[in-house]
N, C-alpha and C positions, 0 to 999 in steps of 0.2 A: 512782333506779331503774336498775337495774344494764342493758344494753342489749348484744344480739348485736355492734353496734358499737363496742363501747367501748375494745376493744383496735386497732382501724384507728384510734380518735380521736385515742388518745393518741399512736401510731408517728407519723400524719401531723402533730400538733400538737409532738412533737420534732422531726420532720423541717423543719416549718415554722421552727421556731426557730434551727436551725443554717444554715437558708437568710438567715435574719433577721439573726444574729448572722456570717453570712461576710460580707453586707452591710455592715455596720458598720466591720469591719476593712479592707475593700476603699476603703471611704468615708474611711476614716482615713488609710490610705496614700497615697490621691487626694490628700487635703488636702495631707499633709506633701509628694507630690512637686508639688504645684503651688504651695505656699509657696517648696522649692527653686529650681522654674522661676523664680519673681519674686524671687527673690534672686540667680540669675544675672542673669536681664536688668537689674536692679538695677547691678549690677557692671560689665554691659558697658555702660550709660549714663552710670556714674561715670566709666567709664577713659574714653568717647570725649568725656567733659566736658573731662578732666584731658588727654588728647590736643591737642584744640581748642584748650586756651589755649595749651599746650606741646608742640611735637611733638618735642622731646628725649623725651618720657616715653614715646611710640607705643611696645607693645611687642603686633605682631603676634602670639608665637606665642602669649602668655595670650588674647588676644584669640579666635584660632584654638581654645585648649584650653575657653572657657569658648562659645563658638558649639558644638561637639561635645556640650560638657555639655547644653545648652539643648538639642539635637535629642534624645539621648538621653533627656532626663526626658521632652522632649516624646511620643515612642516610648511611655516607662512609661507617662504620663498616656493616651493612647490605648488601651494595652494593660485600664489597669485601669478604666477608663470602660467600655471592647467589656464584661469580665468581671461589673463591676457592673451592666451591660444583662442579660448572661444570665442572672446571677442573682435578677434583678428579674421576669424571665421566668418562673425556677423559682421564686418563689415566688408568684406569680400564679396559678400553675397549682397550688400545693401549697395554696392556700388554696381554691380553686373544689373539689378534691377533700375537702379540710376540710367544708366547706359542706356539701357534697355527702354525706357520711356523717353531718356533723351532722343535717339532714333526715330523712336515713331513719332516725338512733336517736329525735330527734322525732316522726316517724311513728310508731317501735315503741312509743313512751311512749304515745303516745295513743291508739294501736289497742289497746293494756295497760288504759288507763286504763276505755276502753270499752267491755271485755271485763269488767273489773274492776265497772263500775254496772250494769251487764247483768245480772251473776250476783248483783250486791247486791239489786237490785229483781225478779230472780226469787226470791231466797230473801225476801223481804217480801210477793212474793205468794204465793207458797207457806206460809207464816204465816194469810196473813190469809186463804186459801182453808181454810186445818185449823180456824181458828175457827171460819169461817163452817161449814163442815159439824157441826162438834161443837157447834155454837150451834143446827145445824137438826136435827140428830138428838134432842139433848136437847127440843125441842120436840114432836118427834111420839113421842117414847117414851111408851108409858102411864103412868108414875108422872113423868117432866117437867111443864112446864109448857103449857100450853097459851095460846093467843092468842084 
């Protein structure tokens, strides 16, 4: 049944989903820069292994460029953690409004519905009130039947 709400259901039920779906991407990029991060730090545990045994091999300024790297994803992963919080947010609230409209087209259904047996069981008595008169008429008529 078709519903005054039905066009805020479906704007907030897109809405909802492109909240859903910027999540996923957001979450995706998290992954990939936090794989990055563990393959720098990866990196700078190899060279200070490879240092360790040999310090001919020390070579600060990789060392330097790949500590820079590691801040910086570390930065991204913060950045896109904050942004997946907020969007986590908007879509907590885009669902409670969801909800929220779902109900009151649920309400419209069933205030329809019982609107709807209302007027069914008025038009049954209204039936069974036309017989009953034409059932008592035919009775007291002179040529009816009598009891």
């Amino acid at each position: 049944m078709k519903t005054p709400y039905d066009a805020a259901l479906r704007l907030r039920q897109r809405e909802l989903d492109e909240v859903v779906n910027a999540i996923n991407a957001e979450a995706g990029a998290l992954g990939a820069v936090e794989q990055e991060r563990a393959r720098v730090a990866a990196a700078l545990r190899d060279e200070a292994d490879l240092a360790a045994a040999d310090l001919t091999l020390v070579s600060p300024g990789w060392q330097q460029r790949m500590r820079g790297a590691r801040q910086a994803l570390t930065a991204r992963q913060r950045e896109l953690e904050g942004r997946i919080d907020r969007l986590r947010t908007s879509a907590a609230d885009a669902y409670g409004v969801l909800r929220g409209i779902e109900t009151a087209a649920d309400g419209f259904r069933a205030e329809a519905r019982r609107n709807e047996a209302a007027a069914e069981q008025s038009a049954s008595d209204d039936r069974s009130a036309t017989v009953f008169v034409r059932s008592a008429r035919t009775q007291r008529e002179p040529g009816g039947r009598a009891s």
